[in-house]
C-alpha positions as CSV (number, residue, x, y, z in Angstrom):
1,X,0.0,0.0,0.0
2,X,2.6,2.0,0.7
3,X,4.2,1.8,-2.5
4,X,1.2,2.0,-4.3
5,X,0.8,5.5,-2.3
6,X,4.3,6.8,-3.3
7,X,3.8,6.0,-6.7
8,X,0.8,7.4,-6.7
9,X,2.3,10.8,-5.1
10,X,5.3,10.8,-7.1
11,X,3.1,10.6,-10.8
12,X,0.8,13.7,-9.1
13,X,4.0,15.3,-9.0
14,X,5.2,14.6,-12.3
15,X,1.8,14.9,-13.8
16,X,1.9,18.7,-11.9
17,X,5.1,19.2,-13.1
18,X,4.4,18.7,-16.9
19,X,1.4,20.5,-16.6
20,X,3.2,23.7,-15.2
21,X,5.8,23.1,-18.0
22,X,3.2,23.0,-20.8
23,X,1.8,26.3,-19.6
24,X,4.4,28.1,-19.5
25,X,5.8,26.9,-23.1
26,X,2.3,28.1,-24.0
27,X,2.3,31.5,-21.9
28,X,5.6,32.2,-23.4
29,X,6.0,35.5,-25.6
30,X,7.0,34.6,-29.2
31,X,8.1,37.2,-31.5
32,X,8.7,37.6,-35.0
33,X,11.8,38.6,-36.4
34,X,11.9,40.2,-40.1
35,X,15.5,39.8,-41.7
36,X,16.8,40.6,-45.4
37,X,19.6,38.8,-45.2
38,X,20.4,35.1,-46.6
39,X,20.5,32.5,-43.6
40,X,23.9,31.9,-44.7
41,X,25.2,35.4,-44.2
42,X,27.1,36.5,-41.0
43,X,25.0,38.7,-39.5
44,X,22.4,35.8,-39.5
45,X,24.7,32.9,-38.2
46,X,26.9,34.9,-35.8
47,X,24.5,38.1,-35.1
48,X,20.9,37.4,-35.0
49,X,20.7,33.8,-34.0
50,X,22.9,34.2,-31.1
51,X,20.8,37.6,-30.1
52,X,17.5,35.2,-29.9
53,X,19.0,32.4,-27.8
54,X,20.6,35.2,-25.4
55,X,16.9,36.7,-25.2
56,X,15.6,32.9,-24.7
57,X,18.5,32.5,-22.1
58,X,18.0,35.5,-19.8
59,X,13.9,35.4,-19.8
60,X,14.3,31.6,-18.8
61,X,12.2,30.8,-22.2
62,X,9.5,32.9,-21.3
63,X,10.3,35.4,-24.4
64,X,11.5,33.4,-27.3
65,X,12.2,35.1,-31.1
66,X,11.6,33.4,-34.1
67,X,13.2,34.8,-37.5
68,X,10.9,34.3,-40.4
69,X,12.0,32.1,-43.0
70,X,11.6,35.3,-45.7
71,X,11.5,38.9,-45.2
72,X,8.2,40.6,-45.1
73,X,9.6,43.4,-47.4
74,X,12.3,45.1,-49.0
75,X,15.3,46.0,-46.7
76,X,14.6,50.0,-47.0
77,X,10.6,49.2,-45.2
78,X,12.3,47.5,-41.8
79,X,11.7,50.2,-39.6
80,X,8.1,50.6,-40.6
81,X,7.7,46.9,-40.4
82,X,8.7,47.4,-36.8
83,X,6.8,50.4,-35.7
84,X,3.8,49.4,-37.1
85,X,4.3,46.1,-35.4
86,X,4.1,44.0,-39.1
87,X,7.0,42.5,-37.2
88,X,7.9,42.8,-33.9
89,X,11.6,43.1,-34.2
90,X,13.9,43.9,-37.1
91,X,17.3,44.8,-38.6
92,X,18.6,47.9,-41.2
93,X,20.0,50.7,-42.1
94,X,19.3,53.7,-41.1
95,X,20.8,54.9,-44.5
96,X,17.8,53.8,-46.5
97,X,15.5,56.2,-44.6
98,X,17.6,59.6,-45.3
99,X,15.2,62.3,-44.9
100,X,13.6,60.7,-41.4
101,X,17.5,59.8,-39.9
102,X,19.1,63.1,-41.0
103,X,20.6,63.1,-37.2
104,X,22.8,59.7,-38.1
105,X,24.0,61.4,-41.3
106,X,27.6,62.2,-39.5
107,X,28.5,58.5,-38.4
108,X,28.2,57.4,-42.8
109,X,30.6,60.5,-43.5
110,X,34.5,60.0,-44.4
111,X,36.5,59.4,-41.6
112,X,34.2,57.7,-39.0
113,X,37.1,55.5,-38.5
114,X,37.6,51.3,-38.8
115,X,37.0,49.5,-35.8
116,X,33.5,48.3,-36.1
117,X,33.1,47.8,-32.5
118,X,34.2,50.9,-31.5
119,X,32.2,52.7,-34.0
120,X,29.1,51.0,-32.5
121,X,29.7,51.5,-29.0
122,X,30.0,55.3,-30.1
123,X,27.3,55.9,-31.7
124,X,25.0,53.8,-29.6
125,X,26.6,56.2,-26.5
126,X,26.1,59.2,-29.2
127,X,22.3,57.8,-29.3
128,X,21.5,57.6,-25.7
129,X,23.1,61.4,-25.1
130,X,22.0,63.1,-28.0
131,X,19.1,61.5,-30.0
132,X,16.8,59.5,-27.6
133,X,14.3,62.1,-27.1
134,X,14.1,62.7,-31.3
135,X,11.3,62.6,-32.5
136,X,12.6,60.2,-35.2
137,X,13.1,57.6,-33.2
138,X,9.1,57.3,-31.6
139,X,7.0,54.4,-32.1
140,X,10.2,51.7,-31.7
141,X,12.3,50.3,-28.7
142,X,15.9,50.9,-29.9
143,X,17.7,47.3,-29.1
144,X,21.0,48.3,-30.7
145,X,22.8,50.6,-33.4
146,X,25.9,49.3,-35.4
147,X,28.5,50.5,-38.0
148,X,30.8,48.5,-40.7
149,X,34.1,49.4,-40.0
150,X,34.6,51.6,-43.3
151,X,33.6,51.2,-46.8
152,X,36.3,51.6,-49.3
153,X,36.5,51.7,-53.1
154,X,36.5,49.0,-55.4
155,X,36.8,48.3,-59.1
156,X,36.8,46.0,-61.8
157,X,39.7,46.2,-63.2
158,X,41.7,49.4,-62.9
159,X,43.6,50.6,-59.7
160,X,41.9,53.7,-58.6
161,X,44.7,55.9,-56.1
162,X,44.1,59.8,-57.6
163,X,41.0,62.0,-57.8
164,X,41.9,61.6,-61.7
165,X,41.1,58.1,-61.4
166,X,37.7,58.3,-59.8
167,X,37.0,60.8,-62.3
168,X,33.6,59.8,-64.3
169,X,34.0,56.3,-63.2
170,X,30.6,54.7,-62.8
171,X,30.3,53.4,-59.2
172,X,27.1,51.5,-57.3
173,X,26.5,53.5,-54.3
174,X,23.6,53.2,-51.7
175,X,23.0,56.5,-50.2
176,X,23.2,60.5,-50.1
177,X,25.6,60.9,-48.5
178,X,27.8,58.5,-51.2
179,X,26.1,60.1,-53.6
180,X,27.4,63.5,-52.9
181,X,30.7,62.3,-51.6
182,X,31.1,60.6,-55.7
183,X,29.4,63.5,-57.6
184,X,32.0,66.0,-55.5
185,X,35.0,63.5,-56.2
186,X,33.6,63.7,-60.3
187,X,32.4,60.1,-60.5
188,X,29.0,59.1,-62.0
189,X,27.1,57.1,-58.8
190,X,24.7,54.6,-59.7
191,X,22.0,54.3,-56.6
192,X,21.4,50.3,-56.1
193,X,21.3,47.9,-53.1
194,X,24.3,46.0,-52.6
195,X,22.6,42.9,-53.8
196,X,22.6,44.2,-57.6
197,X,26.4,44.5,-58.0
198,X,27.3,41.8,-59.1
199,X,24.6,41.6,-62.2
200,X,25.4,45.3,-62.6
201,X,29.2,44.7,-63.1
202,X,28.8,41.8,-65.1
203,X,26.6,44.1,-67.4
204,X,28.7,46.6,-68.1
205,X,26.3,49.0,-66.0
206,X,28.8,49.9,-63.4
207,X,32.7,49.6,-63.8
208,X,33.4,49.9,-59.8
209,X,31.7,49.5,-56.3
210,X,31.6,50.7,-52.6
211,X,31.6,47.8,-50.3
212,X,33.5,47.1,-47.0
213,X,36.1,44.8,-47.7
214,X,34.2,42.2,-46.4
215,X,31.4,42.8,-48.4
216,X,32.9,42.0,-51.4
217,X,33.3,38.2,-50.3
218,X,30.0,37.7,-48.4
219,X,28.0,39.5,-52.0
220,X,30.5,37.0,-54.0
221,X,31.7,40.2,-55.8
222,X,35.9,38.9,-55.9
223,X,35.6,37.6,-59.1
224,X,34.1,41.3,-60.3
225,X,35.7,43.9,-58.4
226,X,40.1,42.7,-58.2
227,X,41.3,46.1,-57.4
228,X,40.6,48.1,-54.1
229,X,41.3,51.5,-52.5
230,X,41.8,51.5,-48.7
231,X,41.3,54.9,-47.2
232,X,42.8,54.5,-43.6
233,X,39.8,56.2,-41.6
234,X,36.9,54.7,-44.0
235,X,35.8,56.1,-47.2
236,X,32.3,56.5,-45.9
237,X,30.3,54.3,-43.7
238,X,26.8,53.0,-42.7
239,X,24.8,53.2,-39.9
240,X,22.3,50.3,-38.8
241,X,19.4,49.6,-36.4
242,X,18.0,46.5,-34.5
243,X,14.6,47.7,-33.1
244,X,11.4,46.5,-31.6
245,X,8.2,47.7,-31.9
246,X,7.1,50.0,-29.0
247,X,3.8,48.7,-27.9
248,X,5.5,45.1,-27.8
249,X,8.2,46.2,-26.0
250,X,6.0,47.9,-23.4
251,X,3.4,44.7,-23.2
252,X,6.4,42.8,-22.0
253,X,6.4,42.1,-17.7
254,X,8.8,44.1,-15.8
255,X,10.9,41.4,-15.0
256,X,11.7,40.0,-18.6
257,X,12.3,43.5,-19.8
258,X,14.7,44.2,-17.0
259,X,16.4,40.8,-18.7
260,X,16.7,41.8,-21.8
261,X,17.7,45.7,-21.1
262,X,21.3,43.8,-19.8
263,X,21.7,42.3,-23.0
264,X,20.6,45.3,-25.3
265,X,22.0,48.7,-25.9
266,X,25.7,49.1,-26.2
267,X,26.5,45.4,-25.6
268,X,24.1,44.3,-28.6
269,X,25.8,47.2,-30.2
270,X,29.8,46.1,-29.8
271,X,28.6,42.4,-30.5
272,X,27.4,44.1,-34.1
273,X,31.2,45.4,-34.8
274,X,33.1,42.4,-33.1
275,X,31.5,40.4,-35.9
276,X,32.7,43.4,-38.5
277,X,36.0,43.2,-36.9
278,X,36.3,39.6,-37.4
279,X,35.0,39.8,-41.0
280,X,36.6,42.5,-42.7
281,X,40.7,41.1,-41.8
282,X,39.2,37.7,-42.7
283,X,38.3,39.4,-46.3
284,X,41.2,41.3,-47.0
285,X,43.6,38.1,-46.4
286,X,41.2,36.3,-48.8
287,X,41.6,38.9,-51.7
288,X,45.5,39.5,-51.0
289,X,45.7,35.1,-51.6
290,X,43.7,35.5,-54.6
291,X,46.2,38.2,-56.1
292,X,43.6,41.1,-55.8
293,X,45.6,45.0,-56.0
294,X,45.0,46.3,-52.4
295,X,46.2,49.6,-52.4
296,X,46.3,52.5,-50.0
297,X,44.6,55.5,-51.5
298,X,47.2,58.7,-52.5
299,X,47.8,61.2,-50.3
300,X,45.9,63.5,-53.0
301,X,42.9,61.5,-53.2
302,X,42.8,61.5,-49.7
303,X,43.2,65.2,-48.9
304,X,40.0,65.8,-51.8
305,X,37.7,63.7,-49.3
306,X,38.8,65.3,-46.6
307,X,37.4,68.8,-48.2
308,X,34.5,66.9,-48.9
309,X,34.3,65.9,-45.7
310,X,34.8,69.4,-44.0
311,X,31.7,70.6,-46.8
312,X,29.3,68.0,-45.7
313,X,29.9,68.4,-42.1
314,X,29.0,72.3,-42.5
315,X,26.0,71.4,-44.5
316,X,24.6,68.3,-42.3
317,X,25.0,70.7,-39.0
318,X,22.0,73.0,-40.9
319,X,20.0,69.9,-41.7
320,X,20.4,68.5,-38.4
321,X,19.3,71.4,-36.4
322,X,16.3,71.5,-38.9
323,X,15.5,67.9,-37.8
324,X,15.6,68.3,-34.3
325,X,19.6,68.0,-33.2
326,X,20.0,70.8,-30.8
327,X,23.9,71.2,-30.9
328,X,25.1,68.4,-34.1
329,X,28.3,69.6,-33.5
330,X,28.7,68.7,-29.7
331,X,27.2,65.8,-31.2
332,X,29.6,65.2,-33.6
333,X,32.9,65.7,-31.5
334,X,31.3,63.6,-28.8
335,X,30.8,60.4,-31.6
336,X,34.5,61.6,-32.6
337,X,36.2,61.6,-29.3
338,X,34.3,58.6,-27.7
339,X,35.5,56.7,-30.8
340,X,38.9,57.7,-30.6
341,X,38.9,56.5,-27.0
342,X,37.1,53.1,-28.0
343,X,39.2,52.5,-30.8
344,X,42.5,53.2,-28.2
345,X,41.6,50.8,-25.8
């Protein structure tokens, strides 16, 4: 009998026990992910996947994220997809939306430097000083910022080193701010994501590229684009977001968003540029093996984009007061200094 008793207390509390485990599997919150980018790409297999198992991790499964299998639209509509909660979280760049991130232009100007994780930590401490109250940034829960580590030139099959040889070259481009910085240097830019480049430079469309160096391996470009222009302090740069819609974020308990708060902000942020970091060495050792013509750009070339430079500056400081920036350049010598200091460490 007494057996028969302890077996009988011992299934109760197994019985209990799945019961309590089913409901919360079933209580948990499951959100959607939307990302543009193959499953094969970095940012999937070493950024985003390890970002939903940390958020599984520290919530003790009681907030889970699933990526969908395909985005749910074009890379330039992922912050809409998030603020109006199509999806609850998402991935992009900031550089698609010009006219609404006007405030970010400064970070995807010459010179923002080429330590990716650096660069993120800075601007995401940039962010929390100097933009969180903007306007542009309602309607979202701003999980982490990130930049590339500098883009650079590239072409298919000249050495570019002197503003003569940028010179009405054709060059895919995927921004304003490229856009002026090639139209000032006398180049022809050609406005197309960086998923076209390869059909545009097998067509004769384009003769060169802007990429990060590893950008040109992860797009399969190294058979199209051999020769390539290394500016020490970045030819230009982008700026990205991971976000959540706000109303999600807000319907979340206390306790899991405390969780996910410590894995968020600048440490999701210098995760984004450790992967850069890794990537863009990785790239350039690649090329070099494959006989590619890495040069540095000439001290001529250089000192035209850094007039550039000083012309955009003056002109984004106008636009950024305009769009809400109450000092851009306290702004910009904060990104500038906390960078330098990153980058030293």
């Amino acid at each position: 009998m007494i057996n028969f008793t302890t077996k009988m207390l011992k299934g109760a509390v197994a019985a209990t026990a799945l019961v309590s485990a089913t409901a919360q599997i079933a209580s948990a919150e499951v959100l959607t992910m939307s990302s543009w980018v193959p499953p094969t790409h970095f940012i999937h297999t070493d950024f985003l996947v390890p970002f939903t198992e940390r958020v599984a991790e520290v919530t003790e499964g009681r907030v889970t994220v699933t990526i969908l299998p395909a985005p749910l639209a074009s890379p330039p509509q992922h912050w809409e997809l998030a603020r109006n909660g199509v999806a609850d979280i998402t991935w992009g760049n900031f550089t698609y939306e010009p006219e609404r991130f006007v405030s970010m232009w400064f970070a995807e100007f010459p010179n923002a430097g080429t330590n990716a994780e650096a660069q993120s930590r800075a601007l995401w401490q940039t962010y929390e000083t100097f933009l969180a109250d903007n306007a542009a940034f309602d309607g979202v829960k701003l999980l982490g910022v990130g930049m590339f580590g500098g883009g650079q030139l590239h072409h298919g099959s000249e050495a570019v080193t002197s503003p003569d040889d940028v010179a009405n070259v054709k060059f895919r481009m995927g921004g304003p701010i490229q856009e002026q910085l090639l139209t000032s240097l006398g180049a022809i830019p050609v406005a197309a994501p960086a998923t076209k480049a390869y059909e545009m430079l097998e067509s004769g469309v384009i003769d060169g590229s802007l990429h990060t160096m590893e950008s040109v391996v992860n797009f399969r470009l190294e058979d199209s684009l051999t020769n390539h222009t290394i500016f020490p302090n970045g030819f230009y740069d982008a700026t990205f977001f991971v976000i959540m819609n706000g109303a999600k974020w807000d319907g979340l308990s206390d306790e899991d968003k405390a969780a996910i708060e410590g894995i968020i902000g600048e440490e999701l942020s210098a995760a984004w540029g450790q992967n850069f970091d890794k990537q863009n060495p990785a790239a350039v050792e690649k090329l070099s093996a494959a006989g590619h013509d890495i040069v540095e750009a000439s001290p001529e070339l250089i000192a035209a984009v850094d007039t550039i430079y000083g012309e955009m500056v003056a002109d984004w400081v106008e636009a950024a007061k305009a769009a809400g920036v109450a000092d851009p350049e306290a702004m910009l010598a904060f990104y500038n200094d906390t960078y330098n200091s990153l980058a030293g460490e």
